[in-house]
N, C-alpha and C positions, 0 to 999 in steps of 0.2 A: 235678409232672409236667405237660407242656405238649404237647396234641396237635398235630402240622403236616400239612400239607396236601400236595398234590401235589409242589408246587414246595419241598417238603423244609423252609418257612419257618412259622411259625409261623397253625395254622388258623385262620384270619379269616372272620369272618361278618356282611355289614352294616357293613364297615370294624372292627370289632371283636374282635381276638382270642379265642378262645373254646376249651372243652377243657383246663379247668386243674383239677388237684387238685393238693389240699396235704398235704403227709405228711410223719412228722418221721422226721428221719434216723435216730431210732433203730430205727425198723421195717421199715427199710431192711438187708435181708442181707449182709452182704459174707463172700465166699470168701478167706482167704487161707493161702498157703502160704510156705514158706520154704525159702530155696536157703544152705545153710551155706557156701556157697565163691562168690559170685557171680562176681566176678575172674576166677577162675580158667573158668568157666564160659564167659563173656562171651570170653575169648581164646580157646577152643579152639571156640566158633561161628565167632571171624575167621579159624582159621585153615582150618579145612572150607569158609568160605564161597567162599575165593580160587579150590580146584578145582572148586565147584558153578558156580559163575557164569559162570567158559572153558566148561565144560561145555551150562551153560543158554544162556548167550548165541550160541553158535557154532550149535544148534542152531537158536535162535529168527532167528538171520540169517540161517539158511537157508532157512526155512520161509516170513519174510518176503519172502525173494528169489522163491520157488518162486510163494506165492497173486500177488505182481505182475503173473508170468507167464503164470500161470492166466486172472488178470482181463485182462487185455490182449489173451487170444488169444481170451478168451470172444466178442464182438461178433460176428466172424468166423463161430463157429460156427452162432449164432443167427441173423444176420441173410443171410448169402450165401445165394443160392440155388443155387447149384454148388457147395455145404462139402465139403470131400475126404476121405470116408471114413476113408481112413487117421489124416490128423487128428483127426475126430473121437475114433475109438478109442485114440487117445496122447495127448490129452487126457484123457479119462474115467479112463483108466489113471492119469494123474498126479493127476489128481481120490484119487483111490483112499487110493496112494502120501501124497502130503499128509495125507489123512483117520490113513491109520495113524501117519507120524507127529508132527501133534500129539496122538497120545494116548497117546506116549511123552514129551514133552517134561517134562523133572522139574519139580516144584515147586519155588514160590520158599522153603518155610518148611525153614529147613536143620536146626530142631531141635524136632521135635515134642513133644521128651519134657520141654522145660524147663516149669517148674512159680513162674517169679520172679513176686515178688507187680504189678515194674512192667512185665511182659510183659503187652503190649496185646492186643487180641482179632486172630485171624491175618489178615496184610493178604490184600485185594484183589488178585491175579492178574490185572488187565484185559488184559496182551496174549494169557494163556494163553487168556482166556473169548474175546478176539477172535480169534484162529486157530481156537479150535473150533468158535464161530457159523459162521464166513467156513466151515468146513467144513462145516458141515449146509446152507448154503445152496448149493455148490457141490455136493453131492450131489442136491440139488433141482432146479437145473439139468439134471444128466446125467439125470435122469429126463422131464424136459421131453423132451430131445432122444431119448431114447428112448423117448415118445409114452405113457410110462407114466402123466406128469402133464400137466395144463395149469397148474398154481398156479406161474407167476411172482411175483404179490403176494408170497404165502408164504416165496420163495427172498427178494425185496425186501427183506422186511422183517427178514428174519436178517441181512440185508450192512449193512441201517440200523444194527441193533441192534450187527453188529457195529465198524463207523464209530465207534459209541458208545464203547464200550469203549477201542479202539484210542488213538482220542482223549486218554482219560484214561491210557493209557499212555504215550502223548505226551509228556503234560503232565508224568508222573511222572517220566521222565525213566528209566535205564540204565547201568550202568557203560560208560563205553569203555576198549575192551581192545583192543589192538592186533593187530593180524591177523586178526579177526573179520570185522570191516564192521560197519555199520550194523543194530543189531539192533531199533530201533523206528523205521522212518523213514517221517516224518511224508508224503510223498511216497503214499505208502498211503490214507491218509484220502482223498487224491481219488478213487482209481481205487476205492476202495471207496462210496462217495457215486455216482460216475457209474457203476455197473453194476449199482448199486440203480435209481438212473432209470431206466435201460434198461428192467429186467424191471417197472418201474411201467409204465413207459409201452406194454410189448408185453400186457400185461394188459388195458390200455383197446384197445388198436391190436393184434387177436390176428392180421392179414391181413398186418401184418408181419414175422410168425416165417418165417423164414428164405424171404424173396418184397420184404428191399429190394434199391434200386436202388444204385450207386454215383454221383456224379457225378462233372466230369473231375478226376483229381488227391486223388481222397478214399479216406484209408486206413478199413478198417473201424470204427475208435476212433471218427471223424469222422463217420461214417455218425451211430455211434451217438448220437452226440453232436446232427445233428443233429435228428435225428428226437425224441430225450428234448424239444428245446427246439421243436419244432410241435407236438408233443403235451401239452407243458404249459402253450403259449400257447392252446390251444384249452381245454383243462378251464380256464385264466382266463377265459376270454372267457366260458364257460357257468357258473361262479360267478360271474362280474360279472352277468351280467344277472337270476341270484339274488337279486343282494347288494341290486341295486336294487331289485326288488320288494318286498323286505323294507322297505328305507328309504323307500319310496314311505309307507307307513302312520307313519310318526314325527309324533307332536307335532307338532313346528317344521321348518322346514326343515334339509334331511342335506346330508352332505356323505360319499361313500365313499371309503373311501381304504385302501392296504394295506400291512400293515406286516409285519416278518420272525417268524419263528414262533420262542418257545422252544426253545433246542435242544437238551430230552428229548421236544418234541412235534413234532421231525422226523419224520415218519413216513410219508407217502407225497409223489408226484411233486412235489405240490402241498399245501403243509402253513403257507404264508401265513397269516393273520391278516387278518381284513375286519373295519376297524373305521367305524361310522357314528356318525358325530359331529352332533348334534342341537342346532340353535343354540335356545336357551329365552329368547332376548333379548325376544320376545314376550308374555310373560308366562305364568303359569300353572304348576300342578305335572309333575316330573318323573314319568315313569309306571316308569321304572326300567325300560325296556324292555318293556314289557307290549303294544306292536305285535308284538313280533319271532314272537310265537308265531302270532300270528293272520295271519301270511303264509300262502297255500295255494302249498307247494312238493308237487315229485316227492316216492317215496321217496329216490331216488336221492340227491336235492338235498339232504332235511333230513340224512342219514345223514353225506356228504358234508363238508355246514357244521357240523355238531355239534360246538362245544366250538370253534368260528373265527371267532364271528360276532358283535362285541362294539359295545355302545352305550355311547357317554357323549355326557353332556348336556353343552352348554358354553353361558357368559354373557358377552358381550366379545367372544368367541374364547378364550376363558380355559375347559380342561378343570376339570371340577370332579370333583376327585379325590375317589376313597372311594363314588362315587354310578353308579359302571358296571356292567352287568351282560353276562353271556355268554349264547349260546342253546343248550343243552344238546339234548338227544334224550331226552325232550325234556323242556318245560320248561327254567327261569331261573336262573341261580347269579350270586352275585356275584362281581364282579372284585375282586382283591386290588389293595389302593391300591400296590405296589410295582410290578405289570404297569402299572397308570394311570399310572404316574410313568413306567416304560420308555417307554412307547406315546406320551407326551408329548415325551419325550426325539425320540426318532427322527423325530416330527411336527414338532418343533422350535415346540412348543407350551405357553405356562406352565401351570401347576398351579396353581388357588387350593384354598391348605392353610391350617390353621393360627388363630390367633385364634377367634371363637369357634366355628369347629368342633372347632377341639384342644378347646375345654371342654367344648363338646356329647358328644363323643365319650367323652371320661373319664366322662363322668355317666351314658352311656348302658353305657362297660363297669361302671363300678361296679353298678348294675344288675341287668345280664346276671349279672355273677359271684352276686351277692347271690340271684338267682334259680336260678343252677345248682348254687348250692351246697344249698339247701332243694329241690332235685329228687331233690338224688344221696339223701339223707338216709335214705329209705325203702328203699334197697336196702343200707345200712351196719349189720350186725349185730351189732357192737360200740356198744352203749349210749352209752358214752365221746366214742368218734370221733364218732357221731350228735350228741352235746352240743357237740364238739366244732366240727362244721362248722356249725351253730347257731349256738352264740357266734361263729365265721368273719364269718356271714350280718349277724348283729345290729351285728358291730362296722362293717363296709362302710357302715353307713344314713345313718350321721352326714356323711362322706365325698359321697354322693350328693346329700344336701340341701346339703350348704355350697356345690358348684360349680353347681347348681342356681340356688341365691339369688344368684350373682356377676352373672347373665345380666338383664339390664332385662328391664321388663316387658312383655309381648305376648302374640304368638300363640304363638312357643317356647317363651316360660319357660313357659309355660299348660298345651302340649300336654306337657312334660319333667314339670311337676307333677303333672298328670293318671296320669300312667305312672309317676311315683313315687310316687305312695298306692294304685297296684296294686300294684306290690310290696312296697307297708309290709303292705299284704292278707294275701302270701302270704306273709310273716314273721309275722304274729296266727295263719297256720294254714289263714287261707281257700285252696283252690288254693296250696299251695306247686308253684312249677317251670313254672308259665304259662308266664311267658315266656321262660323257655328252651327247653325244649320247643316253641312256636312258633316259634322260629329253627329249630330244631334238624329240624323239620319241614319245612321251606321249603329248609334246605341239601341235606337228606336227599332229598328227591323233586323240588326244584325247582320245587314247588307255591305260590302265594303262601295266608299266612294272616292272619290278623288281627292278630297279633303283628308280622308281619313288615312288613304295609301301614305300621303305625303307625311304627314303626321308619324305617320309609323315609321316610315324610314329613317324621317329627322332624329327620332329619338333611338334608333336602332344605330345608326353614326353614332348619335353622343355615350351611349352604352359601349360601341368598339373605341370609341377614341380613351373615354376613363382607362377601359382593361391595357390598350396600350402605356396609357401612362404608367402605370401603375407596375405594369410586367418593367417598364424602364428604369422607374424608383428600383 
């Protein structure tokens, strides 16, 4: 079993994988059941699916046509200062209307009651879950405009969420059936992304709700459109002078620069990426970001930057992957070497990977595993399994010393030894689980600890030792 992390990839800690238990398949349950006819099964889903799907689809193109409408007329409502009552109330009403019915719209699963052993777990519905976000958010609205709320963010952030969705309905694709129309159309994803901006940006800008101007020639959409983008240049412009303050305390000389944001970590007007790139051609150790916290920001600012605010060291101009860290809220996490390789990518900036950091790296998971497997130990009440991850631990050792001794001799292989007769320690008994527990602490709060310093330097050595070799080739 293999724990992952945010980004759904596998949890990395210190460039190292981590969160792995071993279990043997026997003690693993499996449910199964058996369908004596499946054939015949399988053909009478095709043939109820032909009427569910005119049925599903014809509804979902309506409803898609309907929220367009909605969003498109929404600007108007919010932003004029002379909105026409009437309109208003035949909006709201159709706000309503829509809300009822997506909560009619059938499901996609046409047969709940099948029981086949290769029937998957029930899929994902994303355009249903997006017409019914896009509907709580639209009810959020009409409350805005009926003075009951002020929470645009709120409404924002259901249109984001549901953009999300929608997206992946997109992607998934729809039967086409003739005489319908368009039942996922990608056209949507815009108008849903820019009415989220909007209500971002009337959140920061509240003197805007329904008191802008028009200029010559501009329909309401325009308005909104362009006010989302003064408003987003401005919260730039007050993160940048953040960002700088922050880079002003680096080591070496910064360099800021901004790059596009994950997109499950779209989430408000301004959802960028501020990455400070710290040149260490100077000499001396990486601190792994350990300036970024002792900036004295706003509340506002740290709240803001929290989980955007990314350092890597670089040598050459060469990122040196596996070695960046994030600035949390607070407190420090490290960056996953696959964000380092994106962020490189889009900088149009090489990575030095590979050689002896690929062997530092293996040495230091062999390690970590050896360690977490004698942490887990004391909570495994099966005697067995306990002997079991034991011998796990015991057999790793060998593993660890041999890429250990591949490394010349220095101040790596030194400090890589030193940490390898701690946890030959914690396999005699002494302290079983140090040092995993020290990462484990350090990923967990974001705190640095002794485990975690060492760790980083070890692999901040095997990072200057590669760039030596390599300048020597």
């Amino acid at each position: 079993m293999t724990t992952v992390g945010l980004d759904g990839g596998e949890l990395i800690a210190m460039g190292m994988p981590i969160g792995r238990i071993s279990m043997e398949r026997a003690n693993i349950t499996r449910h199964r059941a058996v369908s004596p006819v499946p054939l015949l099964v399988q053909a009478a889903q095709r043939l109820r699916a032909q009427t569910f799907w005119t049925e599903r689809l014809r509804l979902q193109a309506r409803l898609a046509s309907e929220l367009t409408r909605l969003l498109t007329d929404m600007p108007a409502l919010l932003l004029n200062p002379h909105w026409n009552t009437g309109r208003e109330r035949d909006w709201k009403a159709a706000v309503q209307a829509f809300t009822n019915d997506v909560a009619q719209l059938p499901s996609v699963r046409t047969d709940r009651g099948t029981t086949e052993v290769d029937a998957g777990p029930e899929k994902a519905d994303h355009a249903f879950q997006a017409l019914r976000t896009a509907s709580m958010a639209l009810g959020q609205v009409r409350d805005v405009m009926d003075q009951r709320s002020t929470n645009t963010m709120g409404a924002a952030a259901q249109l984001r969420e549901a953009a999300r969705s929608w997206a992946a309905a997109v992607e998934e694709g729809a039967p086409s059936l003739s005489g319908i129309g368009e039942s996922v159309p990608a056209s949507l994803l815009t108008l849903l992304d820019e009415a989220a901006n909007l209500l971002y940006a009337l959140s920061l800008r509240t003197t805007l709700l329904r008191d802008a101007r028009q200029q010559a020639g501009e329909t309401w959409v325009a308005v909104a459109q362009r006010i989302t983008a003064e408003v987003r240049y401005a919260v730039v412009d007050d993160e940048r002078r953040a960002v700088d303050q922050i880079a002003a305390l680096a080591p070496g000389p910064s360099e800021v620069l901004r790059v596009s944001p994950r997109a499950d970590d779209k989430r408000n007007l301004m959802s960028d990426r501020w990455v400070i790139l710290v040149s260490m051609d100077g000499g001396g150790d990486w601190d792994y970001g350990a300036f970024m916290p002792t900036a004295t920001l706003s509340d506002d600012d740290a709240l803001r930057l929290a989980h955007r605010v990314i350092a890597l060291p670089t040598l050459g101009g060469t990122i040196m992957g596996g070695t960046g860290v994030i600035l949390g809220h607070p407190g420090l996490f490290p960056l996953a070497p696959d964000d380092a390789r994106g962020i490189a990518e889009e900088l149009g900036r090489p990575v030095l990977e590979g050689g002896t950091i690929d062997t530092v790296d293996r040495a230091l998971e062999a390690l970590l595993e050896i360690s977490a497997l004698l942490a887990a130990i004391p909570v495994v009440r099966n005697p067995r399994r306990a002997e079991e991850r034991r011998a796990q631990a015991e057999a790793l050792v060998p593993t660890a010393h041999e890429l250990i001794g591949t490394l010349p001799s220095g101040d790596l292989h030194e400090a890589l030894t030193a940490l390898s007769a701690e946890v030959d320690t914690e396999v005699s008994g002494t302290n079983p689980g140090a040092l995993a527990g020290g990462l484990a602490e350090t990923i967990r709060t974001g705190n640095g600890t002794n485990a975690a310093a060492v760790w980083g330097w070890i692999r901040w050595c095997a990072v200057q030792a590669e760039h030596r070799r390599r300048d020597i080739q």
